[in-house]
N, C-alpha and C positions, 0 to 999 in steps of 0.2 A: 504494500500500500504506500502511496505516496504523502508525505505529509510536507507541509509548508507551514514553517514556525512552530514542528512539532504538534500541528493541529491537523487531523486525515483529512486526504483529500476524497471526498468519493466518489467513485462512480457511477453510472443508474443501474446498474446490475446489483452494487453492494447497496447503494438505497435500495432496492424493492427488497434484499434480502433480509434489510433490516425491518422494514415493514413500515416505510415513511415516505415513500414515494408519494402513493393516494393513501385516500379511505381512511381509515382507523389509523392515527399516530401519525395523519401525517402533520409537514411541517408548520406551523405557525406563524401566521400573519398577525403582526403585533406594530404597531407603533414606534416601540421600543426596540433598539437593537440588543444584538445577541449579547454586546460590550455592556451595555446598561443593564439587561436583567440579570446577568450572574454579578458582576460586580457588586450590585446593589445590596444581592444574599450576601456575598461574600463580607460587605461591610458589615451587613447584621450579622452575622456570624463574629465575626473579629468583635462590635463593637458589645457583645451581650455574652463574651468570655472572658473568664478571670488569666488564661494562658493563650498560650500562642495554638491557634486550634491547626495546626497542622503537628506539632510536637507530640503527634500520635504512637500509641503504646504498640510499633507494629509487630504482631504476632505471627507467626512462620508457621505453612504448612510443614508437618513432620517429614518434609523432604528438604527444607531449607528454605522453601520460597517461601521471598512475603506475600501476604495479602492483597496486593494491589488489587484495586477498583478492575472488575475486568465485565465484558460483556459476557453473559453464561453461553447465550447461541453462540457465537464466534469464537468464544475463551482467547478474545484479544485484551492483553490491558489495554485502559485507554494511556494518552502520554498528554506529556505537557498540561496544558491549561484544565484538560478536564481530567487526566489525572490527578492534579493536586487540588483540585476543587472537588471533587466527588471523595477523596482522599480527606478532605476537611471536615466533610458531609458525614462521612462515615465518623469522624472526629468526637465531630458535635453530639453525634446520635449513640456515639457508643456500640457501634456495628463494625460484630466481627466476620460478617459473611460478605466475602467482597461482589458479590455479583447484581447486576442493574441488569433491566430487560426493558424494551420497548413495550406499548401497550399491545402491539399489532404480533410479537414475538410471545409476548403472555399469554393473548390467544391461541400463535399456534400451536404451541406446547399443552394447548387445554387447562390454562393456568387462570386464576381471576384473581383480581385485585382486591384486598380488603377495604371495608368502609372507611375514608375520610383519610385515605391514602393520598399523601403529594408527591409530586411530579418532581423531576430535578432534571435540569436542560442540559444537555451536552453540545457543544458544539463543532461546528466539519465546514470544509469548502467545498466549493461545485465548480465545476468549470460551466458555467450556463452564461457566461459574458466574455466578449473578445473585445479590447482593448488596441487601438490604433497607435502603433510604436512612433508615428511622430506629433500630432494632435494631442493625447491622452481621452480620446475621445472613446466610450464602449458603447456596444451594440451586442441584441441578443443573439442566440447561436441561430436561431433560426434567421433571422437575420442575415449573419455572416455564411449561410449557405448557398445564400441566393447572389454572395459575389462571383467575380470571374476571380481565375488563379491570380493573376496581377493584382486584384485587389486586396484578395484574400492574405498576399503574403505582406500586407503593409500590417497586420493583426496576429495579437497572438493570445492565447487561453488569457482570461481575467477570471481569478477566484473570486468567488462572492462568498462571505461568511453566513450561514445561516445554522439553525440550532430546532433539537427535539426534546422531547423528553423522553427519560430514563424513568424505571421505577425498582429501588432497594429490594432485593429478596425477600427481606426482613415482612415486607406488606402483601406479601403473593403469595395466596394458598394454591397446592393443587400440583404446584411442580416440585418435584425433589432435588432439594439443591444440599452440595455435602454438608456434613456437619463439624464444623470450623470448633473442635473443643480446645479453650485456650491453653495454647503450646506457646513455650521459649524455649527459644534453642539455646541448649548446654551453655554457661560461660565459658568454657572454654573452648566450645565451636565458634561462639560468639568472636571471641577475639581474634581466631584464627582466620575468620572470615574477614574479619575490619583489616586484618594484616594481609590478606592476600590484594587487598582492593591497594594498599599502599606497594606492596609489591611490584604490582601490575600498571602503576597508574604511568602514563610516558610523559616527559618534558616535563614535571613536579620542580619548583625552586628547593633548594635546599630548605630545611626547616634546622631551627635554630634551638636550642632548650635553656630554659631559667627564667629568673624572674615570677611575675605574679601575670602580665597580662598575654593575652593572645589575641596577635593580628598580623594581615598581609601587608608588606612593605611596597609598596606600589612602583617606585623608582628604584631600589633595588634587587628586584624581585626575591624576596627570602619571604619566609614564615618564621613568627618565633612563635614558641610557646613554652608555658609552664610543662615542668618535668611532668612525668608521669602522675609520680606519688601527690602531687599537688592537687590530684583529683580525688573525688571520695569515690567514685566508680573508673574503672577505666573505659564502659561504654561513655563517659561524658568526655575523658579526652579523645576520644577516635571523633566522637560526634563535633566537639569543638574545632579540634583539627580538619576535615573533614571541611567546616562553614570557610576557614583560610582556604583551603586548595580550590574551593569552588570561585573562591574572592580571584585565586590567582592565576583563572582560566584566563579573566577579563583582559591581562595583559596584552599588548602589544605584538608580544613573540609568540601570542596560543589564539585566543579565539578575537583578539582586538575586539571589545565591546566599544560604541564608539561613546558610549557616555563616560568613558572614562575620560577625554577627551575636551567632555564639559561640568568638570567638576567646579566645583565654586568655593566650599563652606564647608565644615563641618556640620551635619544636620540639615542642609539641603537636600532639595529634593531627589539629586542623583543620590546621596547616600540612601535614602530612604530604600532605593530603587535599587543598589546596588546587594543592602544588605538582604531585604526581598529576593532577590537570586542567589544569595550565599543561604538564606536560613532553609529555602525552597529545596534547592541540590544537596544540601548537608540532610535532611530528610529522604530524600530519594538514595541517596549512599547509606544512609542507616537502615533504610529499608532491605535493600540488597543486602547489608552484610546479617539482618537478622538480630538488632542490637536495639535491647528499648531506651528510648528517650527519659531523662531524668528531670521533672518539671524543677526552675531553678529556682528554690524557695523564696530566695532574697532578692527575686530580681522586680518587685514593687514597684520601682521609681523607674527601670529601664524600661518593662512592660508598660507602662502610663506615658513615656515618652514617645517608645516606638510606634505605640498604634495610635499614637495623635500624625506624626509623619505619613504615616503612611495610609492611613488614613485618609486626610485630608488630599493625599495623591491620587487615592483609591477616586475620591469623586469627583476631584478637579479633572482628572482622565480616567474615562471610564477601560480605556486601552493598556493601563496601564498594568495590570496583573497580567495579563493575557501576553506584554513584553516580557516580564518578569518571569512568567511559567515558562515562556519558551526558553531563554536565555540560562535559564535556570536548569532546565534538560539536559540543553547542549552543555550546558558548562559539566554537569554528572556524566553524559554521555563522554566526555574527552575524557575523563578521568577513568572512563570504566574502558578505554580505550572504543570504542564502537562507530565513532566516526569517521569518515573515508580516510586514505592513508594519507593523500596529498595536504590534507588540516595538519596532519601531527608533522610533516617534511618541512612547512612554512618555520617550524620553531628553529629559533636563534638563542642559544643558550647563551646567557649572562654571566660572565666571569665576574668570582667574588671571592677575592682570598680568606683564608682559612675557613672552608667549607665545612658549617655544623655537622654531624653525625645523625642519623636518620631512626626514626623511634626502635628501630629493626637491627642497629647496629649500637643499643645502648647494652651496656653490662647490667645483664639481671639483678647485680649484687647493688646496685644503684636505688632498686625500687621496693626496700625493705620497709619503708618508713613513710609519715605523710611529711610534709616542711611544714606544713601548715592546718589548720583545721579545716573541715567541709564547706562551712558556713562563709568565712571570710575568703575563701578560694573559688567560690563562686559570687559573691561578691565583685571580687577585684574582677573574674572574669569577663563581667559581664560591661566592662570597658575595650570592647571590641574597635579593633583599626583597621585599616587596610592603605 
């Protein structure tokens, strides 16, 4: 399947297969675009939570996989924007069966929906618009059939965004869907997993250890962070680590985001934007490695700061998570290597004398102790840079 900004692109075969083409489930005509009606959840969501509702408990099929949001007809995850928003969804709700179905797919599994069941939109492209490479002018496909070749090749495919609804397992009797009994994988699968993803991860800056805070050095390209033991779980440093390498896709020599490029302030609105794609991706990697989120006790004043930014990002651009979802993908995506080869060739590695030692190449005998207590170590962490 092709996706564009990490968002599927579909075609009329996969629409009717989904059952959104005509008739029952199909698409919605609304006033409002696809960018405004999730948003809008998505704010009520953030703004009627005490945590950050993606900081989800992800629980692991006893074969290792997460739970991801997946369609049950297809058994595709979805990715980007409506994974982490269906992924929030489940959050909010406290659902541990990852699978959504169309209303038209409910039917044909002989499935019905329970009373006073809501609906929750996903969204996808179409190619149903052709766009004029020198004008910017578009026109519909039935339109653009009725050109001659000469005309035809001054156009090319325009994706138009539009959106369905989904509905949770959790409200649909009738189909049998597995039963998700809550599993954590082993600690020490746990870790072995967070360590193979650092393993494997290509063109990573060095990472640096000591100290109390942790963040990506944007001009130098390095990571520092606190030791190990400085953590009271080590899923919290892989997870914290984890939010830096996502920070440090943005760079220049990896995936050049170009808001890097317009940064301003601390606490601007690129920060807001940026750390929206390091907390998104550090979720999507803690997913993968099978490692639960540690809500962080003390973080009162940073949670009260972050979702007024971001927030108020959220509704000044309603495009704005949907940038974030996707950037936030790719940035997991490069880390877990999965992206074309020609992305990872682009990288210019930055020379940086006495190159820190890598969490993989510290002495065991290092991590007997804490420096510090829980409390004030999450604390101080929770003064994140990049």
């Amino acid at each position: 399947m092709k996706y564009v900004d990490s968002i599927p692109v579909y075609s009329q075969s996969y629409l009717r297969e989904l059952g959104i083409e005509s008739g029952l489930g199909k698409l919605n005509n609304n006033t409002k675009t696809p960018y405004d009606i999730i948003t809008e959840r998505i704010v009520a969501l953030i703004e009627s939570s005490d945590e950050l509702v993606w900081r989800k408990t992800w629980e692991t099929k006893e074969s290792g996989d997460p739970l991801l949001p997946m369609n049950f007809k297809s058994k595709e995850n979805y990715r980007g924007a409506n994974l982490f928003w269906l992924g929030m969804f489940m959050k909010a709700n406290n659902l541990r069966n990852p699978y959504f179905l169309t209303f038209n797919q409910i039917t044909e599994l002989k499935g019905s929906l329970r009373k006073g069941s809501k609906s929750i939109p996903v969204v996808f492209y179409t190619k149903n618009l052709y766009r004029n490479t020198t004008n910017g002018r578009t026109i519909t496909a039935e339109k653009f059939k009725t050109l001659s070749n000469a005309e035809a090749s001054n156009y090319e495919p325009s994706f138009t965004m539009q959106y369905y609804n989904v509905f949770s397992a959790i409200d649909i009797d009738g189909i049998e869907f597995p039963n998700f009994a809550p599993y954590v994988k082993p600690e020490k699968l746990q870790i072995e997993s967070c360590e193979e993803i650092l393993k494997n991860a290509p063109n990573m800056p060095p990472v640096g250890y000591g100290g109390d805070q942790a963040y990506y050095q944007y001009p130098t390209d390095i990571i520092q962070m606190p030791k190990l033991e400085s953590f009271g779980k080590e899923q919290e440093f892989y997870s914290t680590l984890y939010h830096e390498m996502v920070h440090a896709t943005g760079s220049p020599n990896r995936l050049d985001r170009e808001e890097k490029k317009k940064r301003k302030a601390w606490g601007d609105s690129f920060y807001a934007y940026e750390e929206l794609i390091a907390e998104l991706g550090a979720s999507y990697l803690c997913g993968q490695a099978g490692i639960l989120y540690f809500t962080l006790d003390n973080s009162a004043a940073y949670l009260k700061s972050w979702k007024k930014g971001v927030v108020n990002e959220l509704k000044n651009d309603p495009k704005f998570f949907f940038r974030a979802a996707a950037d936030a993908q790719k940035g997991a995506d490069y880390i877990l290597n999965l992206l074309p080869k020609e992305i990872y060739e682009k990288y210019q590695k930055v020379t940086i004398e006495g190159k820190p030692r890598l969490k993989t190449d510290i002495d065991q005998s290092e991590n007997k102790a804490f420096i510090m207590s829980k409390a004030k170590a999450k604390l101080k962490l929770l003064a994140l840079k990049f």
